[in-house]
N, C-alpha and C positions, 0 to 999 in steps of 0.2 A: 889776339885770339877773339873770335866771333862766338858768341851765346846762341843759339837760336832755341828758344822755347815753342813748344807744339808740336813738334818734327815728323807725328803721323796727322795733325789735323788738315784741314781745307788749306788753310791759308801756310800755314809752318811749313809743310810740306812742299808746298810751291816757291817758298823764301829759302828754305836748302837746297832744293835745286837748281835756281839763280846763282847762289852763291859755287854751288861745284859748278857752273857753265861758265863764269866771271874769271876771268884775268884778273888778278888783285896781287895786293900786295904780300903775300906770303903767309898771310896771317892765317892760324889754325880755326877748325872750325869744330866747337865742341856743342852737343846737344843733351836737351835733359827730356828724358823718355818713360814716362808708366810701363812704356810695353816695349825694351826693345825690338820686340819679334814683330813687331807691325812697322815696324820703317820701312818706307820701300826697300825692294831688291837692289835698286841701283845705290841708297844710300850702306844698305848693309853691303856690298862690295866695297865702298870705300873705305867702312870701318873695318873691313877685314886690311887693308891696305897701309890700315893705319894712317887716312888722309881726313879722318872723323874719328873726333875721341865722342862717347857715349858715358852718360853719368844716369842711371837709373834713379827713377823717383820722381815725386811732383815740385814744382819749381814754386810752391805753397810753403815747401819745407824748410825753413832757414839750414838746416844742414846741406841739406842738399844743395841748393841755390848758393849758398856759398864756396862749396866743394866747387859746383858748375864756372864759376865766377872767379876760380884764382887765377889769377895772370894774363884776367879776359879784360880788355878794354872796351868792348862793345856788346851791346845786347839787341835782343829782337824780344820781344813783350808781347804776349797776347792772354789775357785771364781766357781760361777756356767756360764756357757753359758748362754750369751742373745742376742741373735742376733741382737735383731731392736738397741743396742748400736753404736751411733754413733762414736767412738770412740773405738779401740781394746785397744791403751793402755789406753787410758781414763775409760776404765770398769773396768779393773785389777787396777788401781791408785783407785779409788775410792773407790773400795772394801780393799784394803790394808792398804791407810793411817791410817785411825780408829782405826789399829792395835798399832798404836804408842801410844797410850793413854792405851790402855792397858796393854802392855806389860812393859810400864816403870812406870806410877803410879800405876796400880790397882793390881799388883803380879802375873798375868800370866809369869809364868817361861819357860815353855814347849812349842811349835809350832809344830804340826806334821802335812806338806800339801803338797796338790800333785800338782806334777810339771811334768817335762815331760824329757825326754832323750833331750841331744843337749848342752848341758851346754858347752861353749867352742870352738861350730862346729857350731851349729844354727847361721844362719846370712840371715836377713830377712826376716824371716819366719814365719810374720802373728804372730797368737795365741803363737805359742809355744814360737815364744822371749818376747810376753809379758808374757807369764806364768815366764820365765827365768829369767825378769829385776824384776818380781813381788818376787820372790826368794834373789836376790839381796838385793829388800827395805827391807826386812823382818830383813834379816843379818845384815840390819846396825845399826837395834833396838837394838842389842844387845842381844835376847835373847836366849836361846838354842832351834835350830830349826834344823827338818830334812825333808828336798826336797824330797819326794817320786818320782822317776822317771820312768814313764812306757814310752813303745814303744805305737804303733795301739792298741788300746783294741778292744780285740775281741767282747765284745757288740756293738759294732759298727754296727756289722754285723745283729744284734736284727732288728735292721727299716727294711732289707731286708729281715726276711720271707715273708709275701709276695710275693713278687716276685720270690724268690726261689723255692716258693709250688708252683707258678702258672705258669713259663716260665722255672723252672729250671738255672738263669741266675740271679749272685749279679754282682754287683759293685763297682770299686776298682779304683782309683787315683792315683797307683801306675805301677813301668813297670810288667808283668804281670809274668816275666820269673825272678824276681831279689829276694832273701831273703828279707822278711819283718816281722821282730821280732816284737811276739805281748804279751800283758797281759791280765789276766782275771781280771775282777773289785775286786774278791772275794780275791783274792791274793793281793791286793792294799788295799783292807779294815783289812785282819788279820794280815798284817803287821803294819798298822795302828795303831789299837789298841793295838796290843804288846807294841808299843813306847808308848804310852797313857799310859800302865800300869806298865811301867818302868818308875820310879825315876832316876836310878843309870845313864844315858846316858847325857853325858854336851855337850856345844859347838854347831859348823853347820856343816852339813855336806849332800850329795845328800845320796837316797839308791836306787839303781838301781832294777826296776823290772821289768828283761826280762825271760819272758817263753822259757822252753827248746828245741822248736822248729828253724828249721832252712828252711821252707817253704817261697816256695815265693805263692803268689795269685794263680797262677798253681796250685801247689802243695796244697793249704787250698781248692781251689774245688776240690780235688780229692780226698782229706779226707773227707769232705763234702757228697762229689758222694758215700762214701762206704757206711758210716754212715747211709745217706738215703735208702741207695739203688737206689737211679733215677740218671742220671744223671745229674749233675750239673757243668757249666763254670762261668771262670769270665769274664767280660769285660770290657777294662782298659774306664777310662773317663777322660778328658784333665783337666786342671785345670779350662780354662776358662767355659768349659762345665758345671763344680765344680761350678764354681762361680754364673750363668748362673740360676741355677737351684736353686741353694738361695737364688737369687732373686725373682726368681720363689715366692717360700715359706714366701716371703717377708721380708728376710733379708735386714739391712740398705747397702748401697753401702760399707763403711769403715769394718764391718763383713763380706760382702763376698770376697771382698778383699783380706781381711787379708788370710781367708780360702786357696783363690788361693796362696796367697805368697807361703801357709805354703805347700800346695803341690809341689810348683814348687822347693823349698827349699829341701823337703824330698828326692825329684827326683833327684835337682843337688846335692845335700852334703850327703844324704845316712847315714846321722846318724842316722834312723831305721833300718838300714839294718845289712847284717851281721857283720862288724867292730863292732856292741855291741856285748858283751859277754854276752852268758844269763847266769842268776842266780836263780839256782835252787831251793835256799837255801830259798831265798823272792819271788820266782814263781814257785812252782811245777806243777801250770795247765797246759796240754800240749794242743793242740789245739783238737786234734781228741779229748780228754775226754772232754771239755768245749763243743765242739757241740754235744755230747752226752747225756750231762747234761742238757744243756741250748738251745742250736740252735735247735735239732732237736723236742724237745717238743712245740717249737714256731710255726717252720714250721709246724708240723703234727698238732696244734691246731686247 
């Protein structure tokens, strides 16, 4: 039995539907859902079909995650963002511990969740050290687990059409003129579920997924600008501007926070930037085809 956590988010959603496209071994595929009226339509056919079981609730919950977890040998991991959490590492702890119950009593053998570049370099940086400590607790269960590590994902950029149809003008937290490696969600889900449908893989270990781009925010509106055809720039935003604006949205102080850390980190240590090596191998999206595919059907919407 396959776990898959998120199964209406970006990335979840893209990891269960690999999994119903895949040839595999027979194993059942069970999800844990806040809402399941927001699964896709394709996913809610199956579970009428009975080829998807459904367990309602947050996978936060030790009942629940445990319910989710009986007679599953495999997981998919992803903490979801929630801003009004008081608390950055207290969200990622509370989401993880749970894991310990499963993973040592109930036979989950397998862990496959995403984490983020930085492993090693990251030093106070908000979200992503606790994405990194959250990696850590995992490893000390004991069980075989692998760290999915992207740079920026390019959905990111998703919240700014908008703005891009109507000013020609996104927004970026980084310096505007420096390489900043990014990944596609799509590439982080089919590697995903590749691990999900391998047995043969033991132990812990990260797997880096950077796309074969080597653009800084200049250069992503410029490919932008073709793509559309309008012109399109970017314009950097300060961290505390970052933070500012979160609160705006009504994030708690301790989330936006952490946000600001995690910029001012990216900017002073540069481990999104060029010193990763991309990897072609687990990210073939290159930037210009993702906003080909994705970005510009948003904007032109």
């Amino acid at each position: 039995m396959i776990v898959v956590t998120t199964p209406t988010g970006q990335i979840g959603q893209e990891v269960l539907h690999h999994l119903l496209d895949a040839p595999h071994d027979g194993a059942g595929i069970r999800v844990i859902a806040r809402d399941p009226d927001r699964l896709s339509e394709r996913v809610r056919e199956h579970v009428e079909r009975g080829h998807v079981e459904v367990v309602r609730g947050s996978h936060a919950d030790p009942a629940v995650l445990k319910e989710a977890c009986s007679g599953a040998d495999r997981l998919f991991w992803l903490v979801p963002p929630i801003p009004s959490a008081d608390s950055v590492e207290g969200h990622f702890r509370d989401f993880t511990e749970p894991l310990r119950e499963v993973t040592g009593r109930q036979g989950v053998e397998r862990v496959v969740g995403v984490s983020t570049l930085g492993r090693g370099v990251a030093k106070n940086a908000g979200q992503i050290s606790a994405s990194l400590a959250m990696d850590e607790a995992i490893g000390a269960m004991g069980v075989h687990y692998r760290a999915l590590c992207p740079p920026f994902l390019m959905e990111n950029l998703l919240r700014q059409a908008p703005s891009i149809r109507d000013t020609g003008v996104f927004f970026i937290a980084a310096p505007e003129d420096r390489v900043l490696r990014t990944c596609a969600t799509r590439d982080i889900a089919a590697t995903a579920a590749r691990l999900l449908l391998d047995r043969s893989w033991t132990g812990q270990g990260d797997v880096p997924l950077v796309g074969p781009d080597e653009l800084s925010p200049e250069g992503m509106a410029q490919a932008l600008s073709e793509v559309l055809d309008r012109p399109v720039r970017v314009q950097r935003t300060s961290s505390a501007d970052y933070r500012a604006r979160m609160l705006r949205f009504g994030a708690s102080e301790a989330w936006a926070q952490g946000l600001a850390d995690m910029v001012d980190a990216l900017d002073d240590q540069g481990f999104y930037g060029v010193v990763a090596p991309s990897t072609p191998e687990s990210a073939p999206t290159g930037f210009r085809q993702w906003c080909e595919d994705v970005l510009r059907p948003a904007v032109l919407a």
